[in-house]
N, C-alpha and C positions, 0 to 999 in steps of 0.2 A: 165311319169311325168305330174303331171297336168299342165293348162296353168296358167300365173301368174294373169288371171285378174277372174279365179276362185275363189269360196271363199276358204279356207283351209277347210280341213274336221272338224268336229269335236273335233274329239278325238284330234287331235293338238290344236284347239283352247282350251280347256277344259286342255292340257297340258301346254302348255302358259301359263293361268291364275292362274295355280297350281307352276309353278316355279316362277311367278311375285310375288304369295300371299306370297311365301316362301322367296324369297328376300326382300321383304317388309319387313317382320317377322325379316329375320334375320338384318337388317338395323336397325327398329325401337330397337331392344335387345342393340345394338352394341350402336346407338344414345344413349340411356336411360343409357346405365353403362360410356358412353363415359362424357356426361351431371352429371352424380354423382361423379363423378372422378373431372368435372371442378369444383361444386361445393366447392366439398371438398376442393381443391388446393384454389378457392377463400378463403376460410376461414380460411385456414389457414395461407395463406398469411396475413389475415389481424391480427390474433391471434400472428403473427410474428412482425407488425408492431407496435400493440400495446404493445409488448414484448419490441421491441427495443426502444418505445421514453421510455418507464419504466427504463430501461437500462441506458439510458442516462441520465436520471435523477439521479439515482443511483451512478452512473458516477460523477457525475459535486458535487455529496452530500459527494461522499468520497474525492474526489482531494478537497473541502472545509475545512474537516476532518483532511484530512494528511496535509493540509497547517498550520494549526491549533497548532495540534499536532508538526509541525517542529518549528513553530516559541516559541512553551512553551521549544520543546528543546533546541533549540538554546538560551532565555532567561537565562535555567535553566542551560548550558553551563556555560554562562556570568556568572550567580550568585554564581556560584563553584569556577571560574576564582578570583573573586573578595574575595572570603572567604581564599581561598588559597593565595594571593596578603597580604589580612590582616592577615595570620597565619604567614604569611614569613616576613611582618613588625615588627609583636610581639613579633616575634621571636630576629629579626635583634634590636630594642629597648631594649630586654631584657641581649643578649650578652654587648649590648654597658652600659647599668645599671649597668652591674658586672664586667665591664672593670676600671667604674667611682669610685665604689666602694672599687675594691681592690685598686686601685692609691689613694685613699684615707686615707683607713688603712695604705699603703707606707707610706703618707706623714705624718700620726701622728705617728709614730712609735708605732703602737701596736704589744709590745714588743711578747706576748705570742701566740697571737692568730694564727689560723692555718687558713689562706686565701684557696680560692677558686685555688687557681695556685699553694699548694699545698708547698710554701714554709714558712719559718720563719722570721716574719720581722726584728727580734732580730738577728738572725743569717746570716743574709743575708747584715747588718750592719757590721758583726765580732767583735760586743759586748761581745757574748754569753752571762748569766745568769749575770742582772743587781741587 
C-alpha cells in the first residue's frame, strides 16, 4: 500500500476525474429537468391564479344575476297574487250583483220570468197564472 503523503497514481487520478465529470453530468441533467419542472409549476400556478380572480368574477356576476332574476320572481309572484286578489273580487262583486238583482225581480213581482235561482216569481207567491 502506498504511503498517504504519496501522490495517487495515475490511473486513479484519471479515474477520479472520470467519475467527478460523470457526477457532474449527471447533476447538471437532473438540475436542468429539476429547473423545467419548477418552471413549469411557476406558470402554471400563475395560469391558475389568473383563472381564479376570473372565477371570482364570474362568481360575484352570476350571484348579481340570480339576485336579479329572484327579485323579478318574487315581483312577478306579487303581480299573480294581486291578479288572482282581483279575479276573486270580480268574482265576489259579481255573485253579490245577481244576489241584488234576483231580490229585485222578488220585489217587483216579475210575474213570468224565470230568475237565476231558478224559481217562479209567480208561483212562489201561490198566485199561479194571473
Amino acid at each position: 500500500m502506498p504511503e498517504p503523503s504519496q501522490p495517487p497514481p495515475a490511473g486513479t487520478a484519471e479515474a477520479r476525474a472520470a467519475v467527478t465529470a460523470s457526477l457532474n453530468s449527471v447533476g447538471a441533467n437532473l438540475d436542468a429537468d429539476m429547473r423545467a419542472r419548477a418552471a413549469d409549476l411557476q406558470a402554471n400556478a400563475n395560469a391558475i391564479s389568473r383563472q381564479e380572480g376570473e372565477l371570482a368574477k364570474q362568481t360575484a356576476a352570476l350571484a348579481k344575476d340570480s339576485a336579479q332574476w329572484q327579485k323579478l320572481v318574487d315581483t312577478s309572484t306579487k303581480k299573480l297574487n294581486e291578479v288572482g286578489d282581483l279575479q276573486n273580487w270580480a268574482e265576489m262583486i259579481e255573485r253579490d250583483l245577481l244576489v241584488v238583482e234576483e231580490t229585485l225581480r222578488l220585489v217587483d213581482g216579475a210575474p213570468d220570468a224565470e230568475n237565476e235561482s231558478g224559481t217562479n216569481a209567480a208561483g212562489a207567491n201561490g198566485n199561479g197564472a194571473a
